[in-house]
N, C-alpha and C positions, 0 to 999 in steps of 0.2 A: 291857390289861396286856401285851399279845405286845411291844408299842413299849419299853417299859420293859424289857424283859428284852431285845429285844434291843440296847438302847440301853447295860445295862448289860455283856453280852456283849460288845460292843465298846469298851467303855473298858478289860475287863479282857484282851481284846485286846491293846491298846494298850501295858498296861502290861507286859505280857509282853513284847512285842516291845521296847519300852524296856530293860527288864529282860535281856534277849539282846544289848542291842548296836546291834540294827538300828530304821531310824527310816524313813518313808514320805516321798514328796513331799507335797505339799498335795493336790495334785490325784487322787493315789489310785496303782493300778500295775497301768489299762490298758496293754497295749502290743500291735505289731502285726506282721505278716509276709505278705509276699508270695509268691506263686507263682510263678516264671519265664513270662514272657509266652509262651502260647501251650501250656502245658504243660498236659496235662491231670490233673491231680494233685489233692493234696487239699490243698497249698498249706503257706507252714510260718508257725508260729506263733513269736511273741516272746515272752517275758515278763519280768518286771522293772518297772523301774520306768518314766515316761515319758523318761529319757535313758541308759536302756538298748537296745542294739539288738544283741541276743546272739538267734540266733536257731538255732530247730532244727523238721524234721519232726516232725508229730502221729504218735503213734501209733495205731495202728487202735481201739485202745480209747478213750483221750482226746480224738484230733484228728477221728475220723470218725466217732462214735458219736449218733445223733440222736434227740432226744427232745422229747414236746411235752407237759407238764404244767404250764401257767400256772395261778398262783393269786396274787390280788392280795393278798398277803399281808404286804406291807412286807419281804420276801423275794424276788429276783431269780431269775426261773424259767425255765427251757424254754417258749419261747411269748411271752415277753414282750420287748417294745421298753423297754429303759432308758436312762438318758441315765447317761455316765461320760467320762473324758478319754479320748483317743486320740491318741495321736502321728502329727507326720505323716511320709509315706513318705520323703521328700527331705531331712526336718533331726528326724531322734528328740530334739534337744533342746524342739523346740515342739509345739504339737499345742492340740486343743481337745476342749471339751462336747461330744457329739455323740450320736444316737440308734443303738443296737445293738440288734441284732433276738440273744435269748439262743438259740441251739440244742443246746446240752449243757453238763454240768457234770459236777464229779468233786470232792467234797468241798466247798471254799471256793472252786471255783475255775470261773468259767462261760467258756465259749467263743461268742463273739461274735460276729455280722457286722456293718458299717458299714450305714449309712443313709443317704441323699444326699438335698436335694430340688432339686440341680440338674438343671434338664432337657437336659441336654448330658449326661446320663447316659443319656439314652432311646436303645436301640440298638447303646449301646457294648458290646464285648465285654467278660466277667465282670460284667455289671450287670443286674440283672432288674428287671423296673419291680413294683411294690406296690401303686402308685396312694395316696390318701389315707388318713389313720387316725391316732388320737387324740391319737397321740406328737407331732402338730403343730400348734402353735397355731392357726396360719391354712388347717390342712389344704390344705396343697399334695400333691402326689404325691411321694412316694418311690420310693427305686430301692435295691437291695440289692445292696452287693458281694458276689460270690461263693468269690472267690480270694484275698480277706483276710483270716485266721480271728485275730481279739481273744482272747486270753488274760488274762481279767480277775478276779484278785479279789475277793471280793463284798464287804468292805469299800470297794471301789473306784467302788460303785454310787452314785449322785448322788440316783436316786428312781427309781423306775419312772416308766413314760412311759403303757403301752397293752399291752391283751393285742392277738397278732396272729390274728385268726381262725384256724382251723383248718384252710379254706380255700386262704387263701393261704402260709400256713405249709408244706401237703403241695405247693406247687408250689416253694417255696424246695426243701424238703427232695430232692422229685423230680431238680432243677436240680443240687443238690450229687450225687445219689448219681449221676446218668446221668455226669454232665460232669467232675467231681471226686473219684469212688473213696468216696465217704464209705458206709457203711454203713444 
């Protein structure tokens, strides 16, 4: 029954937002922000739509606050790897699917990190490797950005992918709070 209700939660969503004026992309209203190279910050966050690229500082509450309560619940959590669009850094009008590892939320609204399973990520500065896990079909290893915080949405979720252990989660989380100011 959760499916249904929350299936019809977002139609009346929908209609509201119709009803106001305002209308979505397809693709949902990930969006994304960078951290000046080399800074050690907690990075700034975009949000909008995917050809928006209005960007501003997290605040201490919203942009650095970390939490890890997964629950596979057809609901987008703290702890879990979802797949949703993300823009890319060089052209906000494009962007793609792609797997976000969720580390805090605030209302409708979750805060993101990207997912790579290039290996030309391994070693790079702001990339932490994850190694494999469930969000990938062919279970390759992943690498987490750390200085890109997604501002996503939760109607902008595509499915859940995978919870991230709790493991490798506190070493994400360790990584943002030593290197990046986060809480």
């Amino acid at each position: 029954m959760p499916v249904v209700s929350r299936l019809l939660n977002g139609i009346a969503d929908t209609l509201r937002r119709i009803a106001g004026g305002r209308t979505r992309t397809p693709q949902g209203t990930a969006s994304t922000g960078t951290a000046s190279p080399g800074a050690a910050s907690p990075g700034t966050i975009s949000r909008g739509t995917p050809h928006s690229s209005s960007r501003h500082v997290p605040t201490a509450q919203r942009g650095r606050h970390l939490e890890y309560s997964p629950n596979l619940d057809g609901d987008a959590d703290p702890g879990e790897v979802v797949w949703t669009w993300v823009t890319y850094e060089d052209d906000p009008n494009q962007g793609k699917d792609r797997p976000v590892l969720v580390v805090g939320r605030d209302g409708r609204t979750l805060l993101g990190l990207m997912l790579s399973s290039q290996s030309e990520r391994d070693g790079q500065r702001n990339w932490l490797a994850l190694g494999p896990g469930a969000w990938d079909r062919e279970s390759r290893p992943s690498w987490i950005r750390l200085d890109r915080i997604l501002e996503v949405d939760e109607d902008g979720i595509r499915r859940e992918g995978a919870v991230l252990d709790r493991t490798r989660f506190d070493q994400v989380a360790d990584a943002l709070r030593r290197d990046y100011g986060w809480a």
